[in-house]
N, C-alpha and C positions, 0 to 999 in steps of 0.2 A: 504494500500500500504506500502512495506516496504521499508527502508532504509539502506543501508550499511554503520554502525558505527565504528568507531575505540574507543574503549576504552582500557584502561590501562590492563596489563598480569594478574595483582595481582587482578582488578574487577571482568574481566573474570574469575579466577580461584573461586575465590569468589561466584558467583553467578552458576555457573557449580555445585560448592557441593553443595549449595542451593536449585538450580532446580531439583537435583538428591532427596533427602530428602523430598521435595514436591511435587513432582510427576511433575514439569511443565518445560517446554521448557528452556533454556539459557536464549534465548529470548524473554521469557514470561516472565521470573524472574525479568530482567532488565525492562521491563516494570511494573511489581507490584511493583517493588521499586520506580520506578518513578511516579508510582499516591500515593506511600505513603507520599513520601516527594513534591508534588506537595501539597497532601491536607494538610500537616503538614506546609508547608508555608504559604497555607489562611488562615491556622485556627492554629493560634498560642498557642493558649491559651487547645488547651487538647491535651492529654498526647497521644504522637505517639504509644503506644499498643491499644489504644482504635481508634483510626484512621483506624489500620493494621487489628482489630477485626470484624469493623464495613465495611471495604472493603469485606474480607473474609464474611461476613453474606451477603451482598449484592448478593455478585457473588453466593452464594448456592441457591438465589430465594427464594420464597414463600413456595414453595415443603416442606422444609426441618425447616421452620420456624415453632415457638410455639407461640400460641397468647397472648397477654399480659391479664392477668387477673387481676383486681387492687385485693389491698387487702383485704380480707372483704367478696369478691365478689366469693368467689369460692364456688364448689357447694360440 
């Protein structure tokens, strides 16, 4: 369900050339930003690109994943 938010001219404008660059809605954008900085707030201690990375791998699925091979271990 969605909500009608008021955010600042300069967010919006912000986030409009973002979602343009990424392929994703306004409103999709202000939402990825806000589960970045949601998980960035429980988990303080690592670095918000690895945060932003690991959302982005989430969201592509299994589909599109490589399975972890340890080292040693490849054929």
């Amino acid at each position: 369900m969605g909500m009608p938010v008021r955010i600042d001219d300069t967010l919006y404008g912000q986030a409009r050339a973002q979602a343009k660059a990424e392929h994703r809605t306004i409103a999709g954008q202000i939402e990825f930003w806000a589960m970045i900085g949601r998980a960035a707030l429980d988990n303080p201690d690592l670095p918000i690109d690895f945060i932003r990375d690991l959302l982005v791998a989430r969201a592509e699925g299994e589909s599109l994943s490589t399975p972890f091979v340890p080292e040693g271990h490849r054929s």
